[in-house]
C-alpha positions in Angstrom: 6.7 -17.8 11.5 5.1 -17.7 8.2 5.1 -20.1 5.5 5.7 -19.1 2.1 2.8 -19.9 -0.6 4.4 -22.3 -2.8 3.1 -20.6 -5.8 4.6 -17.9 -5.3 4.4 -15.0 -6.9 0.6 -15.2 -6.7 0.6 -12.1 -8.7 2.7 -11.2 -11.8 2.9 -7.9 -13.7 2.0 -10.0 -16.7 -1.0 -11.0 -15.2 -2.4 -7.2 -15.4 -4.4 -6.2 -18.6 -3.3 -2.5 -19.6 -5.4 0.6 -18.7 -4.5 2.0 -21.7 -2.7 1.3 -25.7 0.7 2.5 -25.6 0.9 1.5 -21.6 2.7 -1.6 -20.6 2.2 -3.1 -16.5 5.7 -3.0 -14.6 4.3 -3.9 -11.2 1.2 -5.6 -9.1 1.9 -5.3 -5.9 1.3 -4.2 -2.5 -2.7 -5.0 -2.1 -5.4 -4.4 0.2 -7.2 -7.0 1.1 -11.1 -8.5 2.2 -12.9 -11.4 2.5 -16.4 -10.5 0.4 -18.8 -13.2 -0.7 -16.5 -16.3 0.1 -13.7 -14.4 -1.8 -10.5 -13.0 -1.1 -10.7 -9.8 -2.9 -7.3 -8.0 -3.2 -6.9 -4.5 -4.6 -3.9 -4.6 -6.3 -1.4 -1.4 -6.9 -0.4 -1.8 -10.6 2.3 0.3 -12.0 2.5 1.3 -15.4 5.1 2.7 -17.8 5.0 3.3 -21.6 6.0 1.2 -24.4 9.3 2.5 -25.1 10.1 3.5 -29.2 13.4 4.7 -30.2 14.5 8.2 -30.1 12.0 9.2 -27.9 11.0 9.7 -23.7 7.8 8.4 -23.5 6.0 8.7 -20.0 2.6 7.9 -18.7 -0.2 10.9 -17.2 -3.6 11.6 -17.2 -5.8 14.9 -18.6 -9.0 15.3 -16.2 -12.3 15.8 -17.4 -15.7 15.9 -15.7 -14.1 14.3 -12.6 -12.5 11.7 -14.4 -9.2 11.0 -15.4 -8.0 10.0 -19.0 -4.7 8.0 -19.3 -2.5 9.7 -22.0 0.9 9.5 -23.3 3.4 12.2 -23.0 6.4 12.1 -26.0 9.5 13.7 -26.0 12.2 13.9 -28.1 15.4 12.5 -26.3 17.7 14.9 -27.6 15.4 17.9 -26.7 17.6 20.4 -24.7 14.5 21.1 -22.8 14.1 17.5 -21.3 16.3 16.3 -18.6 16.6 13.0 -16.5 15.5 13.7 -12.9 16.6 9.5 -12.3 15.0 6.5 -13.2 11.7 7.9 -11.7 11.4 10.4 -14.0 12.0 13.1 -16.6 12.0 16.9 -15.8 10.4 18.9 -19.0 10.7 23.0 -18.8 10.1 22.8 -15.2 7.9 20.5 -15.3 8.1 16.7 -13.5 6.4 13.6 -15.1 7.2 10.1 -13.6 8.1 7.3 -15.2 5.3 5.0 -14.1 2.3 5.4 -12.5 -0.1 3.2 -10.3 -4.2 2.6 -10.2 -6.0 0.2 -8.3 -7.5 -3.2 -9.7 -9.5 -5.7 -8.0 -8.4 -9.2 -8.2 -10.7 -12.2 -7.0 -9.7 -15.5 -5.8 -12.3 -18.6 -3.9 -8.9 -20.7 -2.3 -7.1 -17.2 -1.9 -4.3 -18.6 -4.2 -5.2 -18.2 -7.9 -6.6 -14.9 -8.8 -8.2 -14.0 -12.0 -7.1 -10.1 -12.1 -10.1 -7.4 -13.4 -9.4 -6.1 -16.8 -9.9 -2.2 -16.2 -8.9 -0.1 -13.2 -11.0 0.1 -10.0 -9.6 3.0 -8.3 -7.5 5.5 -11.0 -6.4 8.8 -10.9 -9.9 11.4 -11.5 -8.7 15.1 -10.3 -5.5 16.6 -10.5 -5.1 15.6 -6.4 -4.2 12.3 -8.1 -1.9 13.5 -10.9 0.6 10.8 -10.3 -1.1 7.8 -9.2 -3.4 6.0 -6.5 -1.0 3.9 -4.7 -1.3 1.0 -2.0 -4.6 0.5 -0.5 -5.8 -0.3 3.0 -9.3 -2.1 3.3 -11.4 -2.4 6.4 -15.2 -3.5 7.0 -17.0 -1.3 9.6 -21.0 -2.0 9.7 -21.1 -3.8 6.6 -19.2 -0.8 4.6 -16.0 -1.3 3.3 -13.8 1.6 4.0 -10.7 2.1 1.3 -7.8 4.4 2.1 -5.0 4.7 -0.1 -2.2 7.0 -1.2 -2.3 9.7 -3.5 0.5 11.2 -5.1 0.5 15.5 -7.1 2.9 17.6 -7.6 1.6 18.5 -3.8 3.7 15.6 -2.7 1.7 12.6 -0.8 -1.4 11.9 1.3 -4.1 10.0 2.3 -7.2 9.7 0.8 -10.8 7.3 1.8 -13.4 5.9 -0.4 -16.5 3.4 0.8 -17.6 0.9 -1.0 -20.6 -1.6 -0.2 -20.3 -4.4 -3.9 -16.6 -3.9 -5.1 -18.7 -2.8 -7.9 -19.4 1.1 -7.4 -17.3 3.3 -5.5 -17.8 7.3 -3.5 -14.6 9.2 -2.9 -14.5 11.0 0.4 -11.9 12.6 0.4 -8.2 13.5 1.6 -8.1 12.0 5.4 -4.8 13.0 6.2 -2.5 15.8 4.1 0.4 15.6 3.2 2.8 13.6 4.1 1.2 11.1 5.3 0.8 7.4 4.5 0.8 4.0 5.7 -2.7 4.4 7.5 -4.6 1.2 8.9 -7.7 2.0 10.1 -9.2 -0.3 13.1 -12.2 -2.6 12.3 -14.6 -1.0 14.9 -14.8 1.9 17.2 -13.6 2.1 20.7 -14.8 4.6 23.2 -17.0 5.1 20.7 -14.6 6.5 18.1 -12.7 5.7 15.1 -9.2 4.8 15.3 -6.4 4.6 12.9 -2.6 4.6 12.7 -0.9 6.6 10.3 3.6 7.5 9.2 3.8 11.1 8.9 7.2 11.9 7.3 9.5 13.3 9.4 12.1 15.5 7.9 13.0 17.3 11.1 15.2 15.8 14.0 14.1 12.3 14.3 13.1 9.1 11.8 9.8 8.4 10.3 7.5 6.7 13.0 3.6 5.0 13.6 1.0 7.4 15.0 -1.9 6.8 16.5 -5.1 9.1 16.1 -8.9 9.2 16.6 -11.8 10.5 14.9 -15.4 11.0 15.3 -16.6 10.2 11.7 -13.2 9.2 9.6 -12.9 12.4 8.2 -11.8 14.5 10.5 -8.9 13.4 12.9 -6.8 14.5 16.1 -5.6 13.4 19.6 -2.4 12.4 17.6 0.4 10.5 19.3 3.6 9.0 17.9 3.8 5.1 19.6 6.5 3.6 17.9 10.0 4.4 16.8 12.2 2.9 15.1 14.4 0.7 17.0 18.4 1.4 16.9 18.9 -1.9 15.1 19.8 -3.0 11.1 16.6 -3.7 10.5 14.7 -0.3 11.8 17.7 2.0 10.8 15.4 4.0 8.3 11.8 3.9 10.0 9.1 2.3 10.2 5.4 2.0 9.5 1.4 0.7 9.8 0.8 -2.4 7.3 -3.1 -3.5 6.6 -6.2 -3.4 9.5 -5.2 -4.2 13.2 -6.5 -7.7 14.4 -8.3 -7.9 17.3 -7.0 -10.8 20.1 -7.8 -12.0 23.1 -4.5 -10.3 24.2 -4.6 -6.5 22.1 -4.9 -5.2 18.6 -2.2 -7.4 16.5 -0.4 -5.0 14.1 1.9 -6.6 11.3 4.2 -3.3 10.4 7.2 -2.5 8.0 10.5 -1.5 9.0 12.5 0.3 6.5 16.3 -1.0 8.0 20.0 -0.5 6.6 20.5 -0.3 2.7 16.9 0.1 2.1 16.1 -3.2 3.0 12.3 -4.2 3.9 10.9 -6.6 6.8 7.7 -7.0 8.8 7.5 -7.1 12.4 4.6 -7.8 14.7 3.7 -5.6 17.2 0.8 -5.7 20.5 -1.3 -2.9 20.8 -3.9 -2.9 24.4 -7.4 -3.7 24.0 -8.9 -0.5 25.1 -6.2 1.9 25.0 -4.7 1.5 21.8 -1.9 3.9 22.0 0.0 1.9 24.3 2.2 -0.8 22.9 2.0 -4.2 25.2 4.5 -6.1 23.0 7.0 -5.5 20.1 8.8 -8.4 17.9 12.3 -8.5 18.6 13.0 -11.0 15.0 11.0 -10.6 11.8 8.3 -12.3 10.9 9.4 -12.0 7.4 12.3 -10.5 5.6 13.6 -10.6 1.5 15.1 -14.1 1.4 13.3 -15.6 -2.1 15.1 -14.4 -5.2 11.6 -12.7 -6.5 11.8 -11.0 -3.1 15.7 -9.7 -3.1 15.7 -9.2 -6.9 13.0 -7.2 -8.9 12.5 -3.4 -9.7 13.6 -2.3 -6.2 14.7 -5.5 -4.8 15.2 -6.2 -1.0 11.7 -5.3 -0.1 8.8 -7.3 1.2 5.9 -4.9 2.1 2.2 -5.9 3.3 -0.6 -3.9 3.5 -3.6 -6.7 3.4 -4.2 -9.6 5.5 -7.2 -12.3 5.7 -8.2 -15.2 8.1 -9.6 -17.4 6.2 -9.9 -21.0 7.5 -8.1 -20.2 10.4 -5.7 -19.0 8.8 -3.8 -15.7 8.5 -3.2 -15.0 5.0 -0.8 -12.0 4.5 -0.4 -10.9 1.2 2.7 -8.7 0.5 4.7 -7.2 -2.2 7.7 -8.0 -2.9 10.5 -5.9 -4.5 7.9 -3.4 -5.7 7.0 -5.9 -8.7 4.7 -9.1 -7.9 2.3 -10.4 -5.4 2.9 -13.2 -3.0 1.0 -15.1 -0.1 2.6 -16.0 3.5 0.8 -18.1 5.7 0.8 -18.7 9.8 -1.9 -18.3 12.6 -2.7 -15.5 14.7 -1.9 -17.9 17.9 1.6 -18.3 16.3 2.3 -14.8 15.8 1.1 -14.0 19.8 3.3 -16.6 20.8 6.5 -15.6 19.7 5.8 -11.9 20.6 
């Protein structure tokens, strides 16, 4: 169904300037991602962690300032009786929880959609304590010629969803949190219908049931409602955990396209198509029954939390569908196929 780029990775952590001295990049990964000016444009999630130094717990944060944030390195001693390991996410000091890593977003540009040169400083980065631990995994639509950017923020509040607009990749305004906590995985439609916005969105479920895609509306992508669960997670291997949204529905001939991710047994990611109709877009038309992609490639089953391939930005350029995805929470990589492909093995 999709061909793998034969560069792949596209992305490497290594490719990723620093934010900050003392910081070292662990991860670039799951982007957003546009066509602007002839260019792909990905918005790359890049994970940081500090350069370790012996004896101590070193862990990345930010102080915040005038509405902005300041990277900043917090050093323990490891032998303090104070400090314990919560697991290889983080430390626990006097009640306190500080993570391991930490994620901003950085444009990368690229004219074939292949090699990317990667920004050297942070587009999007944690600015108000909202964002304490990181802006994670962005979504990127164009309504009216403004580019709308969602994206996950991570506190001590938990998770949520946030939106900023941008017009130049150059400038940024924050909007605000779009949906509270916990909520993620939101792919916003690229125009309205019956005159409203639409979006899908994974609240967490920790009650009776698994983790599912949601569908809601709003007037002016702030405020939203008329919320309806679609899609559940199917009783097989590969759904076993839940599922959820991947980047901006594509609009067909034959309904709203939807590449999603599927969370299945041993924590193993894939990506599934799925059919939404034209002009109601709650209802599903057409699910995948076989991925379209799965971790097969060593860089995709190996890695800092191998088994995973996870896409939240597709392009057609030349025809073509490029999906970008990340795989094992580390690199970026590039699958190619055709939205006529995809349609006809639904």
């Amino acid at each position: 169904m999709f061909k793998r780029c034969e560069k792949n990775p596209v992305i490497y952590p290594s490719d990723v300037k620093p934010s900050a001295e003392g910081y070292r990049v662990v991860g670039a990964f799951n982007p957003g991602a546009v066509l602007f000016n002839d260019e792909v444009i990905l918005l790359l999630r890049v994970a940081e962690s500090c350069i370790p130094e012996p004896g101590k717990v070193r862990v990345p944060g930010y102080r915040f300032y005038q509405g902005r944030g300041i990277p900043e390195i917090m050093e323990f001693d490891e032998n303090d009786p104070d400090l314990s390991l919560r697991d290889t996410r983080g430390v626990v000091y006097r009640g306190k929880e500080y993570l391991s890593s930490i994620s901003h977003l950085r444009l990368a540009h690229s004219i074939d959609g292949i090699n990317f040169t990667v920004e050297p400083t942070p587009f999007i980065c944690p600015a108000s304590p909202d964002e304490e631990y990181g802006t994670e995994d962005a979504r990127i639509v164009c309504i009216d010629g403004i580019f709308y950017i969602n994206y996950t923020i991570v506190s001590t509040d938990s998770w949520c969803t946030a939106l900023a607009t941008t017009t130049d990749f150059k400038t940024y305004k924050r909007t605000g949190i779009i949906f509270h906590p916990e909520n993620k995985d939101v792919s916003i439609f690229p125009e309205k219908i019956n005159n409203k916005y639409i979006a899908l969105h994974r609240p967490n479920n920790s009650g009776f049931g698994k983790a599912s895609i949601w569908y809601a509306e709003s007037p002016d992508l702030l405020h939203w409602g008329n919320h309806k669960c679609i899609a559940r997670p199917r009783d097989t291997a590969y759904e076993a955990m839940k599922i959820g949204g991947g980047s901006a529905p594509i609009k067909t001939d034959e309904g709203w396209l939807c590449i999603y991710h599927a969370k299945g047994e041993n924590s193993r990611y894939s990506l599934f198509a799925m059919l939404l109709d034209l002009k109601q877009p709650w209802k599903v038309v057409k699910r995948g029954k076989a991925p379209l992609l799965e971790p097969e490639c060593e860089y995709e089953t190996t890695g800092f939390y191998g088994n995973v391939v996870f896409t939240n930005g597709t392009v057609i350029k030349d025809g073509q569908l490029f999906m970008y995805y990340g795989s094992s929470d580390e690199t970026t990589c590039l699958a190619v196929s055709s939205v006529d492909q995809i349609l006809c093995d639904l």
